[in-house]
N, C-alpha and C positions, 0 to 999 in steps of 0.2 A: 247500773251494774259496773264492776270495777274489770278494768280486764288488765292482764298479765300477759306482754311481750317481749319476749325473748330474741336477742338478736344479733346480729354483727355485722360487721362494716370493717371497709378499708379505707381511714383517713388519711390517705395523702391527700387527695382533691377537696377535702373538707376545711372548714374553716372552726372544727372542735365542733362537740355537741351542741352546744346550744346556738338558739335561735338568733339571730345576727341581721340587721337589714342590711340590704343590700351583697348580702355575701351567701355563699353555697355551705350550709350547717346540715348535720346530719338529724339532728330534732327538723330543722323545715324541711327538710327532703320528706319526711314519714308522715309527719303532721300532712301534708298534703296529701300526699299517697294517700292517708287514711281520710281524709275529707272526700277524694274523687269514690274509694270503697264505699263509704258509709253512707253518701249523699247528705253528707252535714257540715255545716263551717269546722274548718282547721281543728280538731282537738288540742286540748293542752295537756302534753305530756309529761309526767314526772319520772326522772331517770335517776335508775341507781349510782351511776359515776358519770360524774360529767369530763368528759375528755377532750383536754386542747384541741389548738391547729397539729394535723399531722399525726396524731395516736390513734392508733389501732383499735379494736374491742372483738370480741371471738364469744364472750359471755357478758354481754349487757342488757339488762334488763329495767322495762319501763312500764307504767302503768297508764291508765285512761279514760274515763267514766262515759258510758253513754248507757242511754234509754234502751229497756229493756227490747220494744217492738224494736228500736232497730238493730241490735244484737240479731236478735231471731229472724231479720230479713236481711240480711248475710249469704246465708247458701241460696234466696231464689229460690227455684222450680228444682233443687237437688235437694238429694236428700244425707248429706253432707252435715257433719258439725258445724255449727259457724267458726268454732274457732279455725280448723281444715280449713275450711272456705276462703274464709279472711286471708289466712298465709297462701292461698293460691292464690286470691284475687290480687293481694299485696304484689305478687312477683311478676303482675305482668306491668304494672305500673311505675313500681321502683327501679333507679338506675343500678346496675348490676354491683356497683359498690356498695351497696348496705341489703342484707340479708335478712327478713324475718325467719326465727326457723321455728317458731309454737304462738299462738294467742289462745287464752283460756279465760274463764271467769274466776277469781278468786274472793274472799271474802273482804267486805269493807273496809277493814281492818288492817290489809295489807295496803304497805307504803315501799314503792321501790328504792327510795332514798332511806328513809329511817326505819325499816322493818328491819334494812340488811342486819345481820351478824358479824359478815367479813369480805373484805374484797382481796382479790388475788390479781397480781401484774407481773409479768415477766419484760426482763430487759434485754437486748441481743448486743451482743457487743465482738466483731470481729477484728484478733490483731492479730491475723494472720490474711491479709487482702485477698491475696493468690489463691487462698483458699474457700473464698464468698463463692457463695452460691447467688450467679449475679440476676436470678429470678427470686432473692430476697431483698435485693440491696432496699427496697421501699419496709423495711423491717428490722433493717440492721444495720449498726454504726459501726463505720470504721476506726480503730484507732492506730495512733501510728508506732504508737510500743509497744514492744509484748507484756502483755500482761501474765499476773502468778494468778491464778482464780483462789486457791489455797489461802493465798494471803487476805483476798477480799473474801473471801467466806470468815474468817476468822475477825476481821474488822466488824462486819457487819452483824455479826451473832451478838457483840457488843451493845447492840444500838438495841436491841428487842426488849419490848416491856413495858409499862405506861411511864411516859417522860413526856416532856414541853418540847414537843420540836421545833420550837421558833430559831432555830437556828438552821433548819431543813423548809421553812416554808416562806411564804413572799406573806407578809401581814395584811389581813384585811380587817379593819376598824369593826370591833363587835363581836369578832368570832376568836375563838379559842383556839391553839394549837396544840392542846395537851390531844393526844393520843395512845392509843394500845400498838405498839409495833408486835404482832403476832409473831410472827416469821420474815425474818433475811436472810438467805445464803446464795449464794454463787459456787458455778461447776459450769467446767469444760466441756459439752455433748462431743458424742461421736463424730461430728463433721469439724469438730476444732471453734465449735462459736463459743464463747465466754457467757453464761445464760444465767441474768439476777432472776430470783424468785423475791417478790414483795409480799406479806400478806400482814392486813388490821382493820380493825374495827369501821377506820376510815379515815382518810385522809385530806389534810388541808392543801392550798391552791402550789401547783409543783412539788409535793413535797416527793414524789419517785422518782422525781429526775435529779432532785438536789440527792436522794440519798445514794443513786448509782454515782453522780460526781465527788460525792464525797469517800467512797470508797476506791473508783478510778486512781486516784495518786498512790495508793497503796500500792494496787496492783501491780502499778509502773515502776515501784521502787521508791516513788519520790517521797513518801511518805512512812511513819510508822506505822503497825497495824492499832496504837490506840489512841491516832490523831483522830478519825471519826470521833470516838465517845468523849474526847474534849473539847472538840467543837458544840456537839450536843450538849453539853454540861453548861459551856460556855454563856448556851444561850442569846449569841447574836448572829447575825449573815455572818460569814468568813467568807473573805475573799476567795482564798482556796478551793471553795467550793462550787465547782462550775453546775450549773443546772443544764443539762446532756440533754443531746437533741430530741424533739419527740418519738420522728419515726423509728427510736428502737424500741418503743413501750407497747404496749399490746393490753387490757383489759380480757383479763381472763375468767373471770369466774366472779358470779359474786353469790352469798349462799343466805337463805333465810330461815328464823324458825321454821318447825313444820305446824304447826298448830296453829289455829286462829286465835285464839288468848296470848299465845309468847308472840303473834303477828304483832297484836295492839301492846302486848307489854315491852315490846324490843322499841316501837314507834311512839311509844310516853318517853323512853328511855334515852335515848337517842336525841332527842329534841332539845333533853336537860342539857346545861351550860357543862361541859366537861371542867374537871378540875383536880388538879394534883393532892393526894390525901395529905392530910398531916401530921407531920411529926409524932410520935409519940412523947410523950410528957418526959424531959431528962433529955433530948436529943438535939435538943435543939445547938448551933453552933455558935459558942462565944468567942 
């Protein structure tokens, strides 16, 4: 049976999602957890975003296949859902920094990495110090200029759309960086924090911290507002562009078909090599 966990966690004390020897990961922390629950070796978990040393997650979701009988001996002598169960029995075992908040059965079909549709990330960014709220500081970066949020919303609305973000990502041999940038803007909240919203299809390795550093210089003046979208064009690392600490990024939401057929057709989909359309005939640049 496929099960669906939903969860969150506070990565400062972590060493990023994934499983790591010798180091405190927030996949070994569960994995475990769920072997002492389940009375079975370690499961192996597939997670919808994998998140560095140091980043948050509020809406992360993962999957994990076990036998049906032991699914069903979950609650014990109650007469409890297993998936209720599971999240109670979870919380007396897990350290208070990672939270299950639902486990459910879903259809086979469902992939918490390639089912998704879209992921969503907010970024915290504080240039007003005096003004931190200092039961966030593990959430929120300080900067030392004031920033215009106006100017980097305007920067960033630039960058949305399917584009080659290799000039936003750290390259790994084999994999693609072309992407769908859903949504980027930036706004001021009521407490005075500077707050990125990210959202797409999916994202290669840093590519939300490169794209808050790359809008950063705007906000401070130091930049135009359409030096982002020439770096992007550009297509290689800029210097310029600083990839900004973890602890202000957060995973917030990530969202999937509803249907068992778009489960498996989003997870055929997803798998395929991404790549930039072409040209229409006549367009091409001489």
């Amino acid at each position: 049976m496929r099960i669906r966990i939903d969860l969150a966690y506070d990565g400062t004390d972590f060493s990023g999602w994934a499983r790591q020897p010798g180091l405190r990961t927030v996949q070994g922390e569960l994995e475990r957890a769920l072997a002492t629950v389940l009375r079975t070796p370690p499961p192996s978990l597939t997670v919808g975003g994998r998140t560095d040393a140091g980043v948050h997650a509020r809406g992360s979701v993962a999957h994990l296949d076990v036998d049906e009988e032991v699914w069903r001996s979950v609650p014990g002598r109650s007469d409890r859902e297993p998936g209720d169960a599971l999240v109670t029995r979870l919380r007396g075992v897990l350290p208070p920094d990672v939270v299950v908040r639902s486990a459910r059965v879903v259809p086979d079909g469902f992939d918490a990495r390639f089912s998704a549709l879209r992921r969503r990330y907010t970024y915290r960014l504080a240039d007003r110090p005096e003004r931190l709220d200092p039961l966030r500081r593990h959430d929120t970066v300080v900067v030392r200029r004031p920033l215009d949020a106006a100017a980097m919303d305007a920067a960033a609305s630039r960058l949305v759309g399917l584009h080659d973000f290799a000039a936003f990502c750290k390259p790994r041999e084999g994999a693609t960086t072309v992407r769908t940038l859903l949504a980027y803007r930036w706004e001021r909240d009521d407490e005075g924090i500077v707050v990125g919203t990210v959202q797409a299809d999916a994202f290669c390795h840093s590519m939300v911290r490169a794209l808050v550093g790359g809008v950063v210089p705007v906000g401070e003046g130091r930049r135009a507002v359409d030096w982002p979208e020439a770096v992007l064009l550009a297509g290689v690392r800029d210097s310029g562009v600083q990839v900004m600490p973890p602890h202000g990024l957060c995973l917030e939401e990530i969202v999937y078909p509803e249907t068992e057929t778009a489960l498996a057709e989003r997870a055929a989909g997803a798998r395929a090599l991404r790549v930039l359309p072409a040209e229409p005939p006549g367009q091409a640049q001489g």
